[in-house]
C-alpha positions as CSV (number, residue, x, y, z in Angstrom):
1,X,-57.5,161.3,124.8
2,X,-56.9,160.1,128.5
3,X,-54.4,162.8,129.2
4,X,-56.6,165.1,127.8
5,X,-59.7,163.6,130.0
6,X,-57.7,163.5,133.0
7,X,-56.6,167.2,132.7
8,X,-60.5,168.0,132.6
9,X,-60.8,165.5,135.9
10,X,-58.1,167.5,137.6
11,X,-60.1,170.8,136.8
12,X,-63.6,170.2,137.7
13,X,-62.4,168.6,140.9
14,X,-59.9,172.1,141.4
15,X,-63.0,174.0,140.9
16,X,-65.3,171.9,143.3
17,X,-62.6,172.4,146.0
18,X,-61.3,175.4,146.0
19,X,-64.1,177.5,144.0
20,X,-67.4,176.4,145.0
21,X,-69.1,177.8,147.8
22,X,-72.1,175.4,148.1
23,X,-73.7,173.5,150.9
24,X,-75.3,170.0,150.7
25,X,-76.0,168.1,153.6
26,X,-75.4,164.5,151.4
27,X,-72.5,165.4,150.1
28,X,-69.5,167.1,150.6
29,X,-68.4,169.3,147.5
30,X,-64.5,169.7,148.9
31,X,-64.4,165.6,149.3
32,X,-65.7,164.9,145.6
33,X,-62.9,167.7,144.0
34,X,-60.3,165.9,145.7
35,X,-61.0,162.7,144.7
36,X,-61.8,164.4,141.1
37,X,-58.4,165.9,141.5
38,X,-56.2,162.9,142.2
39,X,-58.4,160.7,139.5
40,X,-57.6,163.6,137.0
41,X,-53.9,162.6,138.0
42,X,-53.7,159.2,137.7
43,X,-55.5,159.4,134.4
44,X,-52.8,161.3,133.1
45,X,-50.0,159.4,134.1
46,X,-51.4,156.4,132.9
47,X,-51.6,158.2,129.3
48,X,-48.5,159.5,129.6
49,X,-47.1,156.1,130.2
50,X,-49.5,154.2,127.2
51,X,-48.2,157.0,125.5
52,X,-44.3,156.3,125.8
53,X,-45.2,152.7,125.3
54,X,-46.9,153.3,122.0
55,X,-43.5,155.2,120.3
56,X,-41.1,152.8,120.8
57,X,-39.2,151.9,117.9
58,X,-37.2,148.6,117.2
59,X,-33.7,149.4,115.3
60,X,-31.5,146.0,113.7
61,X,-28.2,146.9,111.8
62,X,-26.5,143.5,109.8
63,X,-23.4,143.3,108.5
64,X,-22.3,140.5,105.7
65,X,-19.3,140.9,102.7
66,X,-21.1,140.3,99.2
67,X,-20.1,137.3,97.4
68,X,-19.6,138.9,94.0
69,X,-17.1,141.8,94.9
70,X,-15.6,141.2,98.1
71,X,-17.0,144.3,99.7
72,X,-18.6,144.7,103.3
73,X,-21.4,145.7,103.3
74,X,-23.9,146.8,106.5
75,X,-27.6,147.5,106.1
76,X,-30.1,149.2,109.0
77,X,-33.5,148.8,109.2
78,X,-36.0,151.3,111.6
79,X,-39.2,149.9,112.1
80,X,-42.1,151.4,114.5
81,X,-44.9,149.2,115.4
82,X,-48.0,149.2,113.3
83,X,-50.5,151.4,114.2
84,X,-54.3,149.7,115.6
85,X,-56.1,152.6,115.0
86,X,-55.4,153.2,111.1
């Protein structure tokens, strides 16, 4: 959701910089689409950082010889972290 937000950040504030033609005297438009813009950017880099975070995965591989026939044997696990949101 915060990449998506911040992709709407970055265009509201490229459209109140570059495509709005209107005159306040409290407030300049060009000012507030910058900031909008670089907002909208940081927003999505902090997503697309929570988002890398959120896939790692944790891999273990073990290795013992069973007692009963003599044989090696090696077993791998994957795991991802649970999920908070199901």
């Amino acid at each position: 959701m915060s990449i998506g937000f911040g992709i709407f950040l970055f265009a509201v504030g490229a459209i109140c910089a570059f495509a709005l033609n209107v005159d306040l005297g409290w407030i300049d438009i060009k000012t507030v689409g910058y900031i909008l813009m670089g907002a909208g950017v940081i927003i999505t880099i902090i997503g697309i950082a929570l988002l890398a975070r959120r896939r790692s995965v944790a891999s273990t591989t073990r290795s013992g010889v069973d007692p009963v026939s003599g044989e090696r044997v090696t077993r791998s696990e994957t795991s991802a972290p649970e999920d908070p949101r199901v």
